[in-house]
Backbone as a printed PyTorch tensor [residue, N CA C, xyz], in Angstrom:
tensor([[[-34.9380, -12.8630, -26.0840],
         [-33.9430, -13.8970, -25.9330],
         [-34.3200, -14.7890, -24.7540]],

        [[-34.2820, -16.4810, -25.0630],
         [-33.9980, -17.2220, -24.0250],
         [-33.5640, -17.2660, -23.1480]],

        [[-33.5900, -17.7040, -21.5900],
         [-31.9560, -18.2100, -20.9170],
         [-32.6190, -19.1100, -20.1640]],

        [[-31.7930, -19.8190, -20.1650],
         [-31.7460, -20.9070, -18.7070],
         [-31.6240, -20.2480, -17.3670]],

        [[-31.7290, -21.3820, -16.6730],
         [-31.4840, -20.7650, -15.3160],
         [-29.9450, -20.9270, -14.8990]],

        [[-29.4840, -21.6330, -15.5690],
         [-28.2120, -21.6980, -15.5100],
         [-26.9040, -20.7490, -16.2800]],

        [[-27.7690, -20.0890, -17.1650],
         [-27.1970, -18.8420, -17.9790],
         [-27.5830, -17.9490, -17.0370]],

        [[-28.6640, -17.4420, -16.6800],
         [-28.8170, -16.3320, -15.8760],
         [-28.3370, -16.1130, -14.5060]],

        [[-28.5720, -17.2100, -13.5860],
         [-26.8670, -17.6120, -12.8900],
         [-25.6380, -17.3350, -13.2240]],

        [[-25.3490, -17.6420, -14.0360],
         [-23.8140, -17.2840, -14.3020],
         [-23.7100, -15.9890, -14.3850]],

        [[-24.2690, -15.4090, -15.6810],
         [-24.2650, -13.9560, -15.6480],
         [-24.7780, -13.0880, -14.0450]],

        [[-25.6030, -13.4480, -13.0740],
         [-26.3500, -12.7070, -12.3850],
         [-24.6130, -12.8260, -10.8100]],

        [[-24.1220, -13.6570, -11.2570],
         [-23.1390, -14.3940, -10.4990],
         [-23.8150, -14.5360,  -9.0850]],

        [[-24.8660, -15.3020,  -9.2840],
         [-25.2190, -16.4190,  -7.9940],
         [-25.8820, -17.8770,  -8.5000]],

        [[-26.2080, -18.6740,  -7.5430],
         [-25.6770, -20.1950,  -7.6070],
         [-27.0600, -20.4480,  -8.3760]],

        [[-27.3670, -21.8250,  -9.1820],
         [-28.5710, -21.8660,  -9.4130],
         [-29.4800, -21.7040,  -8.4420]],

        [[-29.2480, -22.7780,  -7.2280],
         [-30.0020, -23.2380,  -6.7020],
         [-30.6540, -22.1360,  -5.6280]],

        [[-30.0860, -21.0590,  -5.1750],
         [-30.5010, -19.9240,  -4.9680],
         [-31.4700, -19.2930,  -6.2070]],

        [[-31.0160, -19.0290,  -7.0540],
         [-32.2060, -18.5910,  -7.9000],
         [-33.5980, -19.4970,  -7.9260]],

        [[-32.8890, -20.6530,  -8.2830],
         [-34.4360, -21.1490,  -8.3050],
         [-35.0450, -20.9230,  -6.4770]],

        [[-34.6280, -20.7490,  -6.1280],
         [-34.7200, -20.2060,  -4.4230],
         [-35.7200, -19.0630,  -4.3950]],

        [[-35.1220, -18.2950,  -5.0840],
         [-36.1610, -16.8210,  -5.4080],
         [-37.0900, -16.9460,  -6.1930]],

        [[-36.9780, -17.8290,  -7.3450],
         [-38.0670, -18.0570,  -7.6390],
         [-39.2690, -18.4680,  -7.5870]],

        [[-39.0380, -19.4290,  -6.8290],
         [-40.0190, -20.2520,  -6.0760],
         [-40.7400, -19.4580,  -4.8710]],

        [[-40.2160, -18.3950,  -4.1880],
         [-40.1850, -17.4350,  -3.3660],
         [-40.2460, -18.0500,  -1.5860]],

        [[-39.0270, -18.4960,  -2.2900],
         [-38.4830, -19.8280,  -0.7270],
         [-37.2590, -18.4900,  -0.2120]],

        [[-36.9030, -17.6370,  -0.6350],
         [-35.8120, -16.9830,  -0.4140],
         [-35.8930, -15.4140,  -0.6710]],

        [[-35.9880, -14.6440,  -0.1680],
         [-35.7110, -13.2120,  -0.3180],
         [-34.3830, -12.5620,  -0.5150]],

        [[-34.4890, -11.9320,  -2.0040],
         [-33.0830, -11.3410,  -2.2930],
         [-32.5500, -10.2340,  -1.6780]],

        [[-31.7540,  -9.8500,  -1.6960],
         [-31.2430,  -8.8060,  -1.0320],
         [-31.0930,  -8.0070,  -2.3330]],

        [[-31.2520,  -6.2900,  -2.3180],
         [-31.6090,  -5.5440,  -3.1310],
         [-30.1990,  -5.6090,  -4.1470]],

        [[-29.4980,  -6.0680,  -3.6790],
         [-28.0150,  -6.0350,  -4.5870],
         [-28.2610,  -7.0060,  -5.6670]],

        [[-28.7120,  -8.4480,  -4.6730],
         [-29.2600,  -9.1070,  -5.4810],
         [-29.8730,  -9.1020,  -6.5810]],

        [[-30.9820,  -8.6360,  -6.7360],
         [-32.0330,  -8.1000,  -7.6430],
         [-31.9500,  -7.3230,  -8.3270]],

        [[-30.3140,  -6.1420,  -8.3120],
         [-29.8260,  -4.9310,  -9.5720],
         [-28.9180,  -6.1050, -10.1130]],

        [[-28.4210,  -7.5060,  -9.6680],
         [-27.4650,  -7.8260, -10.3510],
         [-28.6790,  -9.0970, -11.3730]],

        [[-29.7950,  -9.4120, -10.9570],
         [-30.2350, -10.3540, -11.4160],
         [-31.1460,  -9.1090, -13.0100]],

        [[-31.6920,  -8.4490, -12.7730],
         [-32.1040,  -7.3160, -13.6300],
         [-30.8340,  -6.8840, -14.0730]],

        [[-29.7110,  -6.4900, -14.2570],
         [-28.2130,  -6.5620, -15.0550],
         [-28.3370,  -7.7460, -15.9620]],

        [[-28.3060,  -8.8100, -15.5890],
         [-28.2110, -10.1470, -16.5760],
         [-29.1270,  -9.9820, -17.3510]],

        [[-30.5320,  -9.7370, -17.0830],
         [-31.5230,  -9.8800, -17.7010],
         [-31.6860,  -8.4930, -18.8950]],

        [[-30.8760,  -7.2710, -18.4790],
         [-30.8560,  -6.7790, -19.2710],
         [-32.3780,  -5.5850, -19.3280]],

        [[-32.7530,  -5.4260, -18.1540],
         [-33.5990,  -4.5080, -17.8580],
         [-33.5730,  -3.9440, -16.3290]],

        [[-34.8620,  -2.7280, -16.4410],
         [-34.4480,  -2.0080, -15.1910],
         [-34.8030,  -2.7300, -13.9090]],

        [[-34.1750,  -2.5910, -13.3320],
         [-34.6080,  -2.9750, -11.5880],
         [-35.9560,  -3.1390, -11.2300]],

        [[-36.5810,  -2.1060, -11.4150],
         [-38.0650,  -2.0550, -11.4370],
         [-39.0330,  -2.4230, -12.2690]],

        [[-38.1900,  -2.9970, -13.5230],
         [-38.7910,  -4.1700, -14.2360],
         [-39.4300,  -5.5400, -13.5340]],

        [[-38.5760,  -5.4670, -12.4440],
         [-38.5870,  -7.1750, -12.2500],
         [-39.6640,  -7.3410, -11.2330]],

        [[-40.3500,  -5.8510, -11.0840],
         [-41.8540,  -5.7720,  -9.6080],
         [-43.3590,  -5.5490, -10.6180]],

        [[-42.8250,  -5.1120, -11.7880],
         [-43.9060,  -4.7010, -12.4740],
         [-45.6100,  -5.1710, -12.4410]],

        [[-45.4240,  -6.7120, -12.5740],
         [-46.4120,  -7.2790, -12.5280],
         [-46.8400,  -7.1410, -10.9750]],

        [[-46.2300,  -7.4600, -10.1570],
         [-46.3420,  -6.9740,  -8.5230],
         [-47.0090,  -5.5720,  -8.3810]],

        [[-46.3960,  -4.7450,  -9.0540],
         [-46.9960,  -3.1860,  -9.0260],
         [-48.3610,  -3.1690,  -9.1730]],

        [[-49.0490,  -3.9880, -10.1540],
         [-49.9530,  -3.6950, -10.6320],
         [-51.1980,  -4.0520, -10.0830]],

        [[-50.5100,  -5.0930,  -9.2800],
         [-51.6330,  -6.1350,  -7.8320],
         [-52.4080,  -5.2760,  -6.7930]],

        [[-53.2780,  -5.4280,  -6.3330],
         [-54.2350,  -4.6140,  -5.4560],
         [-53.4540,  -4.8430,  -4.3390]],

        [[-52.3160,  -6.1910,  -3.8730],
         [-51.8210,  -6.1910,  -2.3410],
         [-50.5800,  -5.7340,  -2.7120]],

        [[-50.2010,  -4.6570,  -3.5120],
         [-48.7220,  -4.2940,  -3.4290],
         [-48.6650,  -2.7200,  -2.3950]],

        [[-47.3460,  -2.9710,  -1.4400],
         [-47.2290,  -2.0540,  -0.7320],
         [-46.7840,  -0.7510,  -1.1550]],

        [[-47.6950,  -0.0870,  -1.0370],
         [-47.3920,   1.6460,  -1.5630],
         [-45.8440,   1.8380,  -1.2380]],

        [[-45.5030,   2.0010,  -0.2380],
         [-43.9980,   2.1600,   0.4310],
         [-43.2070,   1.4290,  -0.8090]],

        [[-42.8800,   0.5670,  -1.3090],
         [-42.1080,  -0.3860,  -1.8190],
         [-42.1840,   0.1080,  -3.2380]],

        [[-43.9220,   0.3770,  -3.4620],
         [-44.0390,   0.9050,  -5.0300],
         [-43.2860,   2.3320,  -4.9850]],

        [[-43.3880,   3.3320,  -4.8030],
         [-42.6910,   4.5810,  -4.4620],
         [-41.2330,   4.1380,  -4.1510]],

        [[-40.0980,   3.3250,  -3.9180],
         [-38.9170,   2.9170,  -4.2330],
         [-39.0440,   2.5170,  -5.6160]],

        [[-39.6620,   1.6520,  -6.1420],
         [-39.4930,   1.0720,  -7.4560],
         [-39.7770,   2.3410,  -8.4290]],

        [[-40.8500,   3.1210,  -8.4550],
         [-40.9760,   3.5970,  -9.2930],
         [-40.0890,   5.3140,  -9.3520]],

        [[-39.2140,   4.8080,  -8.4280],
         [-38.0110,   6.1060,  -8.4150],
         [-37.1440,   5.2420,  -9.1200]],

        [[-37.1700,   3.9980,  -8.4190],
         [-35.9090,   3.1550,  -9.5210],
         [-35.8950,   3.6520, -11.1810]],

        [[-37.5540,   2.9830, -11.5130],
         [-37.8070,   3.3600, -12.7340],
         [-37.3610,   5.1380, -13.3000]],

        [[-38.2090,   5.2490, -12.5040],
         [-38.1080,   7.0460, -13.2640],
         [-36.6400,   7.8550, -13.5220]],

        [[-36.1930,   7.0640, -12.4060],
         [-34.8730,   7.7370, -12.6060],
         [-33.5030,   6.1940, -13.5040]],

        [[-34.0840,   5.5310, -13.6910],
         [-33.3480,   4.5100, -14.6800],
         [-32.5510,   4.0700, -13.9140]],

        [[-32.2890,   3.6600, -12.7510],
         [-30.7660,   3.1070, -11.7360],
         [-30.8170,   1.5610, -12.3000]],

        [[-29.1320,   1.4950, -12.5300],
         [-28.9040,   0.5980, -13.1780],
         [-28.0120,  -0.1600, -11.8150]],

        [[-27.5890,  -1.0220, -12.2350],
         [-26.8400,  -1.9830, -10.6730],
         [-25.9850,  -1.2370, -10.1870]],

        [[-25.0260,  -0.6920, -10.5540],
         [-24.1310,   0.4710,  -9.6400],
         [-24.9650,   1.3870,  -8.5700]],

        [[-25.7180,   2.1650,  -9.7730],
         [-26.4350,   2.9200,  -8.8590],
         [-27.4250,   2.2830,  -7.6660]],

        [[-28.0310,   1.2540,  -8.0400],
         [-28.6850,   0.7170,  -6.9990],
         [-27.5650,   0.0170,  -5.9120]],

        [[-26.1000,   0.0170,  -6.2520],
         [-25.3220,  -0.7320,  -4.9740],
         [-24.9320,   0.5990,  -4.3540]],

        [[-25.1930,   1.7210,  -4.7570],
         [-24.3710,   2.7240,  -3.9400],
         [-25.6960,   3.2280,  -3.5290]],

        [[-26.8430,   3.4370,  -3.8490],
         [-27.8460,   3.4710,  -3.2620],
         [-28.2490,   2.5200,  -1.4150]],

        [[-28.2030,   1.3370,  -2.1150],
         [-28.3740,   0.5790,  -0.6530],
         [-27.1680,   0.7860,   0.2100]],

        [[-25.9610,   1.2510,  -0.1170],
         [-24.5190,   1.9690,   0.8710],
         [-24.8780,   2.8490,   1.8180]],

        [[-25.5740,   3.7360,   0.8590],
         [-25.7610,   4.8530,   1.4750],
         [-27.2870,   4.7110,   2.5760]],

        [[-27.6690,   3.9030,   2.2310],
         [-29.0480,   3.7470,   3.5260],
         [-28.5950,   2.9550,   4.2260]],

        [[-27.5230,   1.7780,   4.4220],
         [-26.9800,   0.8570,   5.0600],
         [-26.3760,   2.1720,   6.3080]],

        [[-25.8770,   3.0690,   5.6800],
         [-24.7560,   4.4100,   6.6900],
         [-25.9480,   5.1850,   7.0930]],

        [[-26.7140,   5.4000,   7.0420],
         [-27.9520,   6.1320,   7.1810],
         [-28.8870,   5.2890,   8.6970]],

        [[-28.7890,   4.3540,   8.4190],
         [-30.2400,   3.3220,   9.3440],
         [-29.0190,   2.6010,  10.1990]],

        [[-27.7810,   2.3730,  10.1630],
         [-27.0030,   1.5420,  10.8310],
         [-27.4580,   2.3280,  12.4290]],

        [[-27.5610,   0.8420,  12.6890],
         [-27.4960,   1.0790,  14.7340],
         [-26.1520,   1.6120,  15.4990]]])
């Protein structure tokens, strides 16, 4: 299926112009971000690094989050109570 950027906005519920923000990679999402933009889209979280994964400059650290995302299927809930719980964890 198609979408605009203006469909996937709506559904992702943030502004276009932020998305095209991330897209362009003028803007870094915040991980909430990115379970709600993978929600719209209708795949896993760790869908949306895949091609990244596969790059010789991708950071091991980052791949080993994603591919727990994957393995274990976290869908946007789980990834918002996920980043909760490290927010209570790392807080100063």
């Amino acid at each position: 299926m198609r979408m605009t950027q203006e469909e996937l906005s709506e559904r992702a519920r943030i502004s276009v112009s932020f998305l095209s923000m991330i897209e362009r990679g003028e803007r870094a999402p915040h991980l909430e971000t990115l379970a709600a933009i993978a929600d719209a889209l209708d795949v896993h979280l760790a869908d949306l690094f895949a091609e990244r994964q596969e790059g010789t400059d991708s950071d091991p650290i980052y791949g080993a989050l994603i591919e727990a995302c994957r393995r274990h299927h976290l869908g946007k809930r789980d990834v918002e109570l996920l980043v909760s719980m490290m927010r209570s964890m790392f807080a100063a």
